[in-house]
C-alpha positions in Angstrom: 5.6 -6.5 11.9 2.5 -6.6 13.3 2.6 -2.7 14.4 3.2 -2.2 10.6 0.0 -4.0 10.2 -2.0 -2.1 12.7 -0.8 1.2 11.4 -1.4 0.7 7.7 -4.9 -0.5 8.6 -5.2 2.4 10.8 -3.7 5.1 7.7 -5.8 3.1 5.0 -9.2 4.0 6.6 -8.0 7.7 7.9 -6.8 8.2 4.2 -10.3 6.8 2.7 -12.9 8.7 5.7 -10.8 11.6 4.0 -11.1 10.9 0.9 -15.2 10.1 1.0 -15.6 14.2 3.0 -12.9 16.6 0.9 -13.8 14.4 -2.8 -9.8 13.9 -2.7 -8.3 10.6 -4.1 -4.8 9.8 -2.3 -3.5 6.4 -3.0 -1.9 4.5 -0.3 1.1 2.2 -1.3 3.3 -0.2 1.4 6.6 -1.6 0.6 7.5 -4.6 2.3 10.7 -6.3 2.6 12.3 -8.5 4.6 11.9 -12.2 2.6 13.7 -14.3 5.1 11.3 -13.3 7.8 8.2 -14.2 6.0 8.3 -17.8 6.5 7.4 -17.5 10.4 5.4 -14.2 9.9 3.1 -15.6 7.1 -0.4 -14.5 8.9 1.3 -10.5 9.2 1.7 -11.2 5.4 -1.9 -12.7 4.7 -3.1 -9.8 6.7 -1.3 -7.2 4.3 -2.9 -9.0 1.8 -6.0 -8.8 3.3 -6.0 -5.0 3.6 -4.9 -4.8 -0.1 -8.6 -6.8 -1.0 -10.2 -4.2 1.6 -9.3 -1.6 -0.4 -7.3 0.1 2.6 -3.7 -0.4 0.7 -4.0 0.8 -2.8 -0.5 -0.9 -4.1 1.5 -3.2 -2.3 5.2 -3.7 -3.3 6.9 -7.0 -1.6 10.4 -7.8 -1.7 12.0 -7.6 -5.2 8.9 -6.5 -6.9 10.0 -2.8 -6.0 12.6 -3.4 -9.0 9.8 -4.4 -11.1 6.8 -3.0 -10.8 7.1 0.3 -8.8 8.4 2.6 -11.4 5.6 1.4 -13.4 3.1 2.0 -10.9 4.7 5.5 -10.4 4.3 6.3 -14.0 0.7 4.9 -14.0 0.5 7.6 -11.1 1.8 10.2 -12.6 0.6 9.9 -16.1 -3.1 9.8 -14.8 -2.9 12.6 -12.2 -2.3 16.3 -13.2 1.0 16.5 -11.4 2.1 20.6 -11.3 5.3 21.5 -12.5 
């Protein structure tokens, strides 16, 4: 998990030096799963959580909240973008 971690910290500020030269907004979403293994990898967790505040992780879906909330947060994307058909 910790790879995760490093990579998503390492795509997140690729994704925004890119961002800040071409004047392109990409957003940068994580899914993470995997309750049971959360209770012994809480600091991998806090450290999602951490790049989420940074602003290096735009959206991040844990667990069960990919039923919830990530249709929504694609239709937010969607709707607000000009998407070409």
């Amino acid at each position: 998990m910790s790879d995760a971690v490093y990579e998503c910290h390492l795509v997140g500020m690729e994704l925004r030096e890119f961002e800040s030269k071409s004047g392109i907004s990409i957003n940068h979403i994580v899914f993470v799963d995997g309750k049971e293994q959360w209770s012994v990898r809480k600091s991998d967790l806090r450290r999602f959580i951490d790049l989420l505040n940074q602003g290096l992780i735009d959206y991040l879906i844990i667990g069960r909240e990919v039923e919830e909330e990530w249709e929504i947060v694609l239709d937010n994307l969607l709707s607000s973008s000009s998407v070409r058909q």
